[in-house]
N, C-alpha and C positions, 0 to 999 in steps of 0.2 A: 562450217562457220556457225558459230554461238550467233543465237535468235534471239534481241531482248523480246521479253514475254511485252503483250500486246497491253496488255495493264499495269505495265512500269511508268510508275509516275515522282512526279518534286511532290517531296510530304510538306519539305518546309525549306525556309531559303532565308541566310543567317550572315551577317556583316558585323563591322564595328569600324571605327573611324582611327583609330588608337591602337598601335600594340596593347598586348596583356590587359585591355579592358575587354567585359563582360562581349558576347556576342547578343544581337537585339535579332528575332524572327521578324524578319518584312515578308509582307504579301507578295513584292515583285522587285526585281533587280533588274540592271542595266548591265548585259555584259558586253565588253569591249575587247577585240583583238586588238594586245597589249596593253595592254591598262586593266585587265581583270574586271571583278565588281565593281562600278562606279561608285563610290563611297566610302568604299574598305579600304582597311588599310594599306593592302598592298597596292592596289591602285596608284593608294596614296604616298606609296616608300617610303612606309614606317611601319610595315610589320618587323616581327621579331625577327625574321629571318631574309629581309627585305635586300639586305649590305649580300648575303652569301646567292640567292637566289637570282641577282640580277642583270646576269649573263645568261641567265636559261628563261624557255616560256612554261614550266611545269608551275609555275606561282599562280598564274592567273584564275583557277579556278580550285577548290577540294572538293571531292563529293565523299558521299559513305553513305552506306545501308543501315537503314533503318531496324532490320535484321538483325545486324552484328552489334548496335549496340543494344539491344533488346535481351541479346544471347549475353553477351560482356556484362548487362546487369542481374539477369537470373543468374550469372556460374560466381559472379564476384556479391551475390547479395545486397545488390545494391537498385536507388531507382535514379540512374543520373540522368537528365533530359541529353535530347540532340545536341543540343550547345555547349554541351560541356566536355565535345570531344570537338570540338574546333574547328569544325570544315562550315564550307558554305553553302553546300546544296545536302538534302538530307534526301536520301531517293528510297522508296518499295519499291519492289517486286524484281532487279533486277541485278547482276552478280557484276559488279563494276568490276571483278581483278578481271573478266572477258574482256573487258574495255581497250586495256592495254592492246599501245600500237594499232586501235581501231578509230572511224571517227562515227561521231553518232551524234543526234537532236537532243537535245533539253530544251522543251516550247520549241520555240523557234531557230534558238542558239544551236549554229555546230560545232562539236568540240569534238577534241584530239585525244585520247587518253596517251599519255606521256607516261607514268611509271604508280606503283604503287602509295599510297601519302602512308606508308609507315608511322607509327607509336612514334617518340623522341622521349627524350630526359626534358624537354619541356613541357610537353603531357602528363607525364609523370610526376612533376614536382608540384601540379594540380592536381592530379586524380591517384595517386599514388604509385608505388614501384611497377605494382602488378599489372598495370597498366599495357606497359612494354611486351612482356611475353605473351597475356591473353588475347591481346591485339594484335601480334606480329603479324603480317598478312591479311588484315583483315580491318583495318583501319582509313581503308577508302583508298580514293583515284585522285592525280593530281592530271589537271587537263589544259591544256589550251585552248585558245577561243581561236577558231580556224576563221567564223562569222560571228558577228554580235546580232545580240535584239535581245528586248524587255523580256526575261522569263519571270514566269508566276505560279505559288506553290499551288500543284494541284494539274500541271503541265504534264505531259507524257516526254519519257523517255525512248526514244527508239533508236537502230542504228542505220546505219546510210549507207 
């Protein structure tokens, strides 16, 4: 059994109220089993993908390492911040595709890892083609909230 490392931690932690508007970094979120981020859009059922997603519980939260886009900006030349790959928890130190089918802490929050948050043709029409292939598997975890509570950036990661 994969060990998240003991100093995996929330870099930053990212919402929006609105499809397709900007993500804002707050200091601290409200997660809710079924209702996601309190604030954000999906929450709020009006993300972009909000109509296809809402039969499943994989919406409610995205994570992704900080790592990969770190590597995605050195191999593509580029310096895109966190937010401009569109999840809402941004983690170091720990390798979320382990996640999958596992359940683990963020703060306080325990969440489910459900399947990988794959690239789209939505990312892509943002950040351009290359997007998709440099990312494939490595574009974050999409989770469920098993338990809620206020996480805040700067919280550890562990698994349960």
């Amino acid at each position: 059994m994969t060990q998240v490392p003991a100093d995996a931690t929330v870099l930053g932690l990212y919402t929006t109220a609105q499809a397709g508007a900007p993500l804002l970094e707050v200091p601290a979120v409200q997660l809710e089993p079924g209702r996601g981020l309190i604030g954000d859009r999906y929450s709020r059922s009006v993300g972009t993908f909000s109509d296809k997603l809402q039969d499943s519980q994989d919406w409610e939260v995205t994570l992704i390492e900080i790592e990969e886009i770190d590597r995605y900006n050195a191999a593509a030349g580029q310096s895109l911040p966190p937010d401009a790959f569109r999840r809402n928890v941004v983690t170091r130190g720990v390798r979320l595709n382990d996640l999958v089918g596992r359940r683990f802490r963020v703060g306080e929050a325990q969440l489910e890892g459900m399947r990988l948050c794959e690239p789209c043709a939505y990312l892509a029409g943002l950040l351009g083609p290359g997007v998709v292939k440099a990312m494939a598997h490595r574009a974050g975890l999409r989770a469920r909230i098993v338990s809620g509570a206020t996480v805040h950036a700067g919280d550890g990661v562990v698994t349960t």
